[in-house]
DOROFI-420388 format. One record per residue (C-alpha): residue number from 0; residue in three letters; y, z, x. Coordinates in pm, 1 decimal, padded with zeros to 6 digits. Each point is the difference from the previous one (the first is absolute). Layout:
{NUM, "ALA", {Y, Z, X}}
...
# end
This chain:
{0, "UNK", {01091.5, -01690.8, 01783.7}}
{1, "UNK", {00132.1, -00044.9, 00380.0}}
{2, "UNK", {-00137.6, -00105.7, 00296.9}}
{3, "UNK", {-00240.8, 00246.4, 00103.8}}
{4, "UNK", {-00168.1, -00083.5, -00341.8}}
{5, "UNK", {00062.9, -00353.2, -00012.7}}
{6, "UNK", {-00208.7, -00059.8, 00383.3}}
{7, "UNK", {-00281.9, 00203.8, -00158.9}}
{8, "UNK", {-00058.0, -00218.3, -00285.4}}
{9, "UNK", {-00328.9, -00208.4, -00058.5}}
{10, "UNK", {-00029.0, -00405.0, -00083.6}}
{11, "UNK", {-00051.6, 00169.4, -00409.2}}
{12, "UNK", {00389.8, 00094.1, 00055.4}}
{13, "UNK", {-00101.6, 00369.9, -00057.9}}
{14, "UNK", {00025.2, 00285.6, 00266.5}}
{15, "UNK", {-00294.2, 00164.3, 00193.0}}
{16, "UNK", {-00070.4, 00313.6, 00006.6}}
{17, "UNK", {00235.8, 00132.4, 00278.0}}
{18, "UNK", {-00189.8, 00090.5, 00309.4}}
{19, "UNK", {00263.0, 00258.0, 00047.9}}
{20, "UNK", {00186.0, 00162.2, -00242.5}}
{21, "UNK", {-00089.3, 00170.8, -00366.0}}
{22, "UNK", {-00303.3, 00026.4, -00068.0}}
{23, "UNK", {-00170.2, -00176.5, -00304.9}}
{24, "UNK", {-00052.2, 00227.5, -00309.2}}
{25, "UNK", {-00341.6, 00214.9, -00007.6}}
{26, "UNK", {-00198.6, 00082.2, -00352.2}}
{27, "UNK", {-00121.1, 00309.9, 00011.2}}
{28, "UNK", {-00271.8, 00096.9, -00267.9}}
{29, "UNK", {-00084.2, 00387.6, -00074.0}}
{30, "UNK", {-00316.8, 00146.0, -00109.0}}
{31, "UNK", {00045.5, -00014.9, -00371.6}}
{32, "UNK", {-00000.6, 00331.8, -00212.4}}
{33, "UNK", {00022.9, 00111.0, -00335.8}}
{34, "UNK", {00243.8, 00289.6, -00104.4}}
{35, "UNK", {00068.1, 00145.4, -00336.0}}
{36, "UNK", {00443.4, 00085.0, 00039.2}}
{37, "UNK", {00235.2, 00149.9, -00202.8}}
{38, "UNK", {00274.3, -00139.3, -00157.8}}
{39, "UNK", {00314.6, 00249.6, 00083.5}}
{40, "UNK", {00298.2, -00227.6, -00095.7}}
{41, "UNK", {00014.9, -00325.0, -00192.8}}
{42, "UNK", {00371.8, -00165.4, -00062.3}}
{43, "UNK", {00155.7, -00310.4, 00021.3}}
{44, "UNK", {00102.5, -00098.2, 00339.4}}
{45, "UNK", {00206.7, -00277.3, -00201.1}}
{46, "UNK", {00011.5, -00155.4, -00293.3}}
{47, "UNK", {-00309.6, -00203.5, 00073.4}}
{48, "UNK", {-00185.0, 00187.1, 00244.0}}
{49, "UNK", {-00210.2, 00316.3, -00073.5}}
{50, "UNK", {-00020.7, 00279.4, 00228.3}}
{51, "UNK", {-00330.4, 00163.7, 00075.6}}
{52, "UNK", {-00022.5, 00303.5, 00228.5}}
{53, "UNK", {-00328.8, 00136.6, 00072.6}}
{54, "UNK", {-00155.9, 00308.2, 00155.1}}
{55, "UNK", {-00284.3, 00068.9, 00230.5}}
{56, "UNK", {-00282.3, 00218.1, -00190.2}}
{57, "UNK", {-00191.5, 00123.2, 00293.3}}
{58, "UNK", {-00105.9, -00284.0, 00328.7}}
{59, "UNK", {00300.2, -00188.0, 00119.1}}
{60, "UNK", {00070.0, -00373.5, -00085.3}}
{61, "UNK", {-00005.8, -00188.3, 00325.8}}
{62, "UNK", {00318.8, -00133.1, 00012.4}}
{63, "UNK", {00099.3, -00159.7, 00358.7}}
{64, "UNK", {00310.2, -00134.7, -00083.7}}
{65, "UNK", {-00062.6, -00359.9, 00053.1}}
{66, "UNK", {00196.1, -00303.5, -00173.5}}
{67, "UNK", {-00154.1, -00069.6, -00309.9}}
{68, "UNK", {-00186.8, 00268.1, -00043.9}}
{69, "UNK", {-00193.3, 00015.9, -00322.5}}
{70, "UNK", {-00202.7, 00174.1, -00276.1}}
{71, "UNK", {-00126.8, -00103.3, -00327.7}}
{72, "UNK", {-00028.2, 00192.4, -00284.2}}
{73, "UNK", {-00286.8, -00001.6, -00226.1}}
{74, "UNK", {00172.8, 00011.1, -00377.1}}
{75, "UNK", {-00217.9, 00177.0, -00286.2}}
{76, "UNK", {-00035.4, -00178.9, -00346.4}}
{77, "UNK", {00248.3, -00091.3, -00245.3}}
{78, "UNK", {00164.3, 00260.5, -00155.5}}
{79, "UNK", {-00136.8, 00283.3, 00192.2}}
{80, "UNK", {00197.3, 00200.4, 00372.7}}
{81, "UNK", {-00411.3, 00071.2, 00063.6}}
{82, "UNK", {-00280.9, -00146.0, 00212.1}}
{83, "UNK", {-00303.2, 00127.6, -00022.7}}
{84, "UNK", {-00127.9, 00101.2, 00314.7}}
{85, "UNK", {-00221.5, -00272.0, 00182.4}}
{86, "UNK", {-00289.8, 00081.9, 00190.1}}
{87, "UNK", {00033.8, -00027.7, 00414.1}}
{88, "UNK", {-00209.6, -00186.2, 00202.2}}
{89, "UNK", {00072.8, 00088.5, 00296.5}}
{90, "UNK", {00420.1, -00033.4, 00016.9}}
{91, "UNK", {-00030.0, -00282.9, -00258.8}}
{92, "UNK", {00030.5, 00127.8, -00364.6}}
{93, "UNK", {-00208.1, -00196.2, -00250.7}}
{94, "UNK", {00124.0, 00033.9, -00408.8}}
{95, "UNK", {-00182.0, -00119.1, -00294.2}}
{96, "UNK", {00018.7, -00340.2, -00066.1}}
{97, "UNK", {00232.5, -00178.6, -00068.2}}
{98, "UNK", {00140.7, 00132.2, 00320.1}}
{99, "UNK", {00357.6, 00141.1, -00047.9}}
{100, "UNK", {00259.5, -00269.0, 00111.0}}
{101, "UNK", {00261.9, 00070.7, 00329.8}}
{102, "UNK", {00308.9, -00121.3, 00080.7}}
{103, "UNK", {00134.2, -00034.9, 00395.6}}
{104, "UNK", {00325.7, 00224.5, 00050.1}}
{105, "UNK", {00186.9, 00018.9, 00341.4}}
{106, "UNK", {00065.4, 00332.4, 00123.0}}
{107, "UNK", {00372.9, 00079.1, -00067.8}}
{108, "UNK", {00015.5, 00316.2, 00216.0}}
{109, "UNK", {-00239.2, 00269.0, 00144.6}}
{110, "UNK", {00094.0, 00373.4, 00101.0}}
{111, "UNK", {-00304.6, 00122.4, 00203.6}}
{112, "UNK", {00160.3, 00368.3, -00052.8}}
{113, "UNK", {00020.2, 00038.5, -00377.2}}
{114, "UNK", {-00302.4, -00256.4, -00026.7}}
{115, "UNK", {00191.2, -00241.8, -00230.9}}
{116, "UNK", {-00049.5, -00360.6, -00120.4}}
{117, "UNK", {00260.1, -00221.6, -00088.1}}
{118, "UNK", {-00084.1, -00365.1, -00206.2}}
{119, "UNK", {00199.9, -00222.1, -00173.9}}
{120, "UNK", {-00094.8, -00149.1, -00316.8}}
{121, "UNK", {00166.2, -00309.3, -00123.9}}
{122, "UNK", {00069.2, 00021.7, -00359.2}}
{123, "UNK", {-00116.0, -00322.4, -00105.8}}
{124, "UNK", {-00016.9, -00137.8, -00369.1}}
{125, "UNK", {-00350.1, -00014.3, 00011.5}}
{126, "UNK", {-00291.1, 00160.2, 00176.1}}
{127, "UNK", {-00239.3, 00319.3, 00052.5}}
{128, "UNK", {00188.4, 00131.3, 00322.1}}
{129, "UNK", {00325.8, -00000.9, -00165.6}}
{130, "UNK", {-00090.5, 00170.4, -00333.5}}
{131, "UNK", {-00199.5, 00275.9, 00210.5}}
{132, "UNK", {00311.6, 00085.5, 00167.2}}
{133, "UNK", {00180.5, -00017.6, -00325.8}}
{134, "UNK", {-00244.0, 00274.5, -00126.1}}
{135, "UNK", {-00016.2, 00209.1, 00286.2}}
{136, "UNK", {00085.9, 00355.5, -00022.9}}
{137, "UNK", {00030.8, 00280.2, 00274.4}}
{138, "UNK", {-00321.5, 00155.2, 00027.4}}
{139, "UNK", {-00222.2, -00312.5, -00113.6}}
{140, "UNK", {-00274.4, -00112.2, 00322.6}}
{141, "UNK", {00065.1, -00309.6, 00165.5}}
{142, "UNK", {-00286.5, -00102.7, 00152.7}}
{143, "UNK", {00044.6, -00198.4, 00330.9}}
{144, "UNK", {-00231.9, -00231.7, 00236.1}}
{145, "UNK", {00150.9, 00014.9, 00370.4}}
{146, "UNK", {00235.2, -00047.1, 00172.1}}
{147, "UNK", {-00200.0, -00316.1, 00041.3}}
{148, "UNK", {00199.9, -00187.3, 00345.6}}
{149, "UNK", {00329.6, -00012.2, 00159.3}}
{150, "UNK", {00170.4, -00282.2, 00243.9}}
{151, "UNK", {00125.8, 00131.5, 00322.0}}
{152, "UNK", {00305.4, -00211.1, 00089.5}}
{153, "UNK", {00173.8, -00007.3, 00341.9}}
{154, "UNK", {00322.9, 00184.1, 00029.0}}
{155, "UNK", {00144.1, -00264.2, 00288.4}}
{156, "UNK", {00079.2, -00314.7, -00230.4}}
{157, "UNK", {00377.1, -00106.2, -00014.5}}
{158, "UNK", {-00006.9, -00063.2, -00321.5}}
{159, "UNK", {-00182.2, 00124.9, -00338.6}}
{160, "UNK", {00018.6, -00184.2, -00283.1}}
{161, "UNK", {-00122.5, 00184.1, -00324.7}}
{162, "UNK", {00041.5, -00223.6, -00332.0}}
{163, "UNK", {-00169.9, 00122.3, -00340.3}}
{164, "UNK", {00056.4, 00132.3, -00368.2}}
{165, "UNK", {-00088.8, 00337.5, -00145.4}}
{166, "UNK", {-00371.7, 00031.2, 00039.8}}
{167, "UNK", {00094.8, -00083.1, 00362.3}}
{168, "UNK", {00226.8, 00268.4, 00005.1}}
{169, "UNK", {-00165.1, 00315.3, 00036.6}}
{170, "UNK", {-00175.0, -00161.4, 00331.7}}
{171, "UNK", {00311.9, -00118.7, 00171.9}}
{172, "UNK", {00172.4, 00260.5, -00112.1}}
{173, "UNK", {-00239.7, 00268.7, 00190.8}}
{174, "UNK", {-00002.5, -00232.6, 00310.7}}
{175, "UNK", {00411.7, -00056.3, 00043.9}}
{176, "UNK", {-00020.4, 00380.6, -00034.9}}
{177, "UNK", {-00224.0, 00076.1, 00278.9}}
{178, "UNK", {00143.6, -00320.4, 00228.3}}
{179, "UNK", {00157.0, 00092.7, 00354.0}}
{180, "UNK", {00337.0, 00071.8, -00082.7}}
{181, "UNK", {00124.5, -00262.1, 00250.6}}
{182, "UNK", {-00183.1, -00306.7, -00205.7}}
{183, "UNK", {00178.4, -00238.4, -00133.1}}
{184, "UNK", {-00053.0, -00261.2, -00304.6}}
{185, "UNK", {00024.0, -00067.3, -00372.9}}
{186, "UNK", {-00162.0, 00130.3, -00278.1}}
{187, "UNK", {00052.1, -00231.1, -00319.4}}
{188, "UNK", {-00139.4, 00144.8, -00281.9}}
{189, "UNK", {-00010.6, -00139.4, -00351.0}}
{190, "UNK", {00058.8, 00239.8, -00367.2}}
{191, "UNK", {00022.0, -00095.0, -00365.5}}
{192, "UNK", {00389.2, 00161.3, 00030.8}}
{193, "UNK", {00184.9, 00194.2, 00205.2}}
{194, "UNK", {-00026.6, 00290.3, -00150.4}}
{195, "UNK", {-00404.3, -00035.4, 00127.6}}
{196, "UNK", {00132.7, 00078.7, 00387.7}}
{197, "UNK", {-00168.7, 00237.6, 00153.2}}
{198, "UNK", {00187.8, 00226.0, 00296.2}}
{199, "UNK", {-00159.7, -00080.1, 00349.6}}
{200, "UNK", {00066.6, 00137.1, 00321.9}}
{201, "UNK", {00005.4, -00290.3, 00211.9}}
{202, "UNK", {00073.7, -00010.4, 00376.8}}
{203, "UNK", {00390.3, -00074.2, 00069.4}}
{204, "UNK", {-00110.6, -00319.1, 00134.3}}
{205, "UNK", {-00234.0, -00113.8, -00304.8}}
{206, "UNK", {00248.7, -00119.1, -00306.8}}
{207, "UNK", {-00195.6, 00004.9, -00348.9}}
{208, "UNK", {00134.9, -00216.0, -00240.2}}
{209, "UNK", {-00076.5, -00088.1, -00388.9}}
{210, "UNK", {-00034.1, -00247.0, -00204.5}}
{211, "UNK", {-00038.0, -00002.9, -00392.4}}
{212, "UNK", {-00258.4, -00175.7, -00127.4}}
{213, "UNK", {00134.4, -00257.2, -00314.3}}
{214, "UNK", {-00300.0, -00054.2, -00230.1}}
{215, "UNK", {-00290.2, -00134.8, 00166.1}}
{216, "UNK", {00173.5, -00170.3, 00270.2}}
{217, "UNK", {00006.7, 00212.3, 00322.2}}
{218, "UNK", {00292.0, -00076.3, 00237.4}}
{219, "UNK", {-00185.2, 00142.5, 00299.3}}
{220, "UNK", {-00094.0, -00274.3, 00228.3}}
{221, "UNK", {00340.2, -00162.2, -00059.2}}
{222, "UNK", {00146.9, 00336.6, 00112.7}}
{223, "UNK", {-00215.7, 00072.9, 00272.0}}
{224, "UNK", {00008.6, -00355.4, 00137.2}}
{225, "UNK", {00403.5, -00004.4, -00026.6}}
{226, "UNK", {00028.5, 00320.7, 00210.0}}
{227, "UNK", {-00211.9, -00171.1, 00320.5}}
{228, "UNK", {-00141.4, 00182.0, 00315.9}}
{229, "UNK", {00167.6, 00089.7, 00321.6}}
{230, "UNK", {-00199.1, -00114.5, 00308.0}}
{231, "UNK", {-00246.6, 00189.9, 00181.6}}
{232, "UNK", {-00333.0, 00152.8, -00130.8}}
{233, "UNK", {-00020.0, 00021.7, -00426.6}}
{234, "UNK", {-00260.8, 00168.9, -00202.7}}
{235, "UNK", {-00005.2, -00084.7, -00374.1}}
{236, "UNK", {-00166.9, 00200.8, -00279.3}}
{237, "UNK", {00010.8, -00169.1, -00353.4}}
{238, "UNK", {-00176.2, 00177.2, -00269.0}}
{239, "UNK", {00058.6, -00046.6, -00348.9}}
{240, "UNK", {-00052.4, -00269.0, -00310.3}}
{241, "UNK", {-00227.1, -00306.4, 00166.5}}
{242, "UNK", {00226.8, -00267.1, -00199.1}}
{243, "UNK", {00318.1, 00157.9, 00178.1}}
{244, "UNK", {-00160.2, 00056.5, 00358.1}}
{245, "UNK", {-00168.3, -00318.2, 00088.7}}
{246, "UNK", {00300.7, -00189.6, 00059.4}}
{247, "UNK", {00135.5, 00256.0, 00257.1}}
{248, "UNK", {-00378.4, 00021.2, 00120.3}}
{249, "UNK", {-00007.2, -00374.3, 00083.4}}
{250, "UNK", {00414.4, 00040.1, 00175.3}}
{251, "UNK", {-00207.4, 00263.7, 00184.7}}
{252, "UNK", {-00269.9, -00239.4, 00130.5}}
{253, "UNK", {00194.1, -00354.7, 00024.1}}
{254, "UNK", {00373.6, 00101.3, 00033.4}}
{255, "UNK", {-00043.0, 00322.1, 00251.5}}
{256, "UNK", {-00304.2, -00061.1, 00125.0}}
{257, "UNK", {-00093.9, 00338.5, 00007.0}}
{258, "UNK", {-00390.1, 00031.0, 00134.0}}
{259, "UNK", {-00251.6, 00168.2, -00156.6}}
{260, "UNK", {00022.4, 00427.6, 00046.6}}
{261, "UNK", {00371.0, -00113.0, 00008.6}}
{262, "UNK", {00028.5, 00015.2, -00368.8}}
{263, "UNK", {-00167.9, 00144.0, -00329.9}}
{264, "UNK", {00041.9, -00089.0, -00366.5}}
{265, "UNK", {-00220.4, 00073.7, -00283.6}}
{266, "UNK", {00052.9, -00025.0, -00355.4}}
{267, "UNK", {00001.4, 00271.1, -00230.8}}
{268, "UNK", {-00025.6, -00158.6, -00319.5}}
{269, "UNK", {00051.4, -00324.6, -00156.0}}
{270, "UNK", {00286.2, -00092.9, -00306.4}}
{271, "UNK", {-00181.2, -00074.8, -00302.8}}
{272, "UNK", {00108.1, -00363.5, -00149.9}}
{273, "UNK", {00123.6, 00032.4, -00363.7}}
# end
């Protein structure tokens, strides 16, 4: 990791926060609101990702932009586009129980002109987020809690090191977008096939790279380990399934030594054993 990081590392073998240099990442939390949207456009963004494009219906959604930025969506019963309307208490909305269930979605895009939403719904066998997506229609409410929080990130690493599958995507995706065009780093990002890639415009300096998932074995941390880190001051960003993370999360820790607010993972769902 050179010498600069190498004299600033602890008796643990892992770095200190840099007295000078990036700053660690910040979580930001917004006040969190209920909206009724619209849907205006719902397609496949690939062959195992569902498109969802919302619109504003009167106050604004308070979208600042941030990495990982998030809503969830409340989903209505089985077999119906509807929720009945809940009853507000104050900016929290209450429904009859049993409460409706939500599922987490990272904000794809944002256009603050034409008011529009962008998620990304993973198509999975299984599960209430991905059959409400498959039922969708233009027109049909989606009803959404937040944005909830954000992570501001520093824009003066080295290095940025973004690792994940598809229901990482639509986060990393935003953030390479909106990254200084000057950054540089790797974005390795794992799909069922190739034909799931997803266009991205990345800075020049920031190469994004896929791998195909065989079965349930995931070939990301062998792929992300192989490619290395130049010296100088990384940030890593893992987000994705917790079986296929934690071994890059722990290479993280113990092999780069990156400090905490130097790094982020979280995961997104867990594989089901057969």
């Amino acid at each position: 990791m050179g010498e600069k990081s190498a004299e600033r590392a602890d008796a643990a073998g892992e770095r200190a926060a840099p007295v000078e240099g990036p700053r660690p990442l910040e979580k930001v939390k917004y006040p969190m609101r209920y909206r009724v949207l619209r849907a205006v456009r719902v397609e496949d963004a690939s062959p195992s990702v569902r498109r969802v494009v919302c619109a504003e219906q009167g106050e604004r959604i308070d979208s600042r932009g941030l990495v990982g930025e998030y809503v969830r969506v409340v989903i209505p019963p089985e077999g119906s586009r509807v929720l009945p309307e809940p009853e507000l208490k104050g900016e929290k909305p209450v429904w009859p129980k049993p409460s409706p269930p939500t599922r987490k979605y990272t904000v794809r895009r944002y256009d603050p002109e034409s008011g529009e939403l962008e998620i990304n719904v993973v198509l999975h066998e299984q599960g209430r987020g991905a059959a409400w997506a498959r039922a969708l229609e233009p027109g049909d409410p989606v009803h959404v809690l937040g944005p909830k929080a954000g992570y501001r990130i520093d824009d003066g690493y080295d290095f940025y090191l973004l690792a994940g599958d598809e229901t990482g995507l639509p986060g990393m995706a935003r953030w390479l977008e909106s990254m200084p065009r000057g950054a540089r780093g790797r974005a390795v990002l794992e799909v069922p096939s190739l034909r799931s890639r997803q266009p991205i415009d990345a800075p020049e300096g920031v190469s994004v790279e896929w791998v195909v998932r065989e079965g349930a074995a995931s070939p990301l941390a062998e792929a992300v380990v192989a490619g290395g880190v130049p010296e100088g001051e990384v940030f890593m960003w893992l987000a994705g399934e917790s079986g296929a993370i934690r071994p890059l999360r722990a290479w993280m820790r113990q092999e780069l030594g990156l400090a905490k607010g130097h790094g982020y993972s979280s995961g997104y769902w867990k594989l089901k054993e057969k």
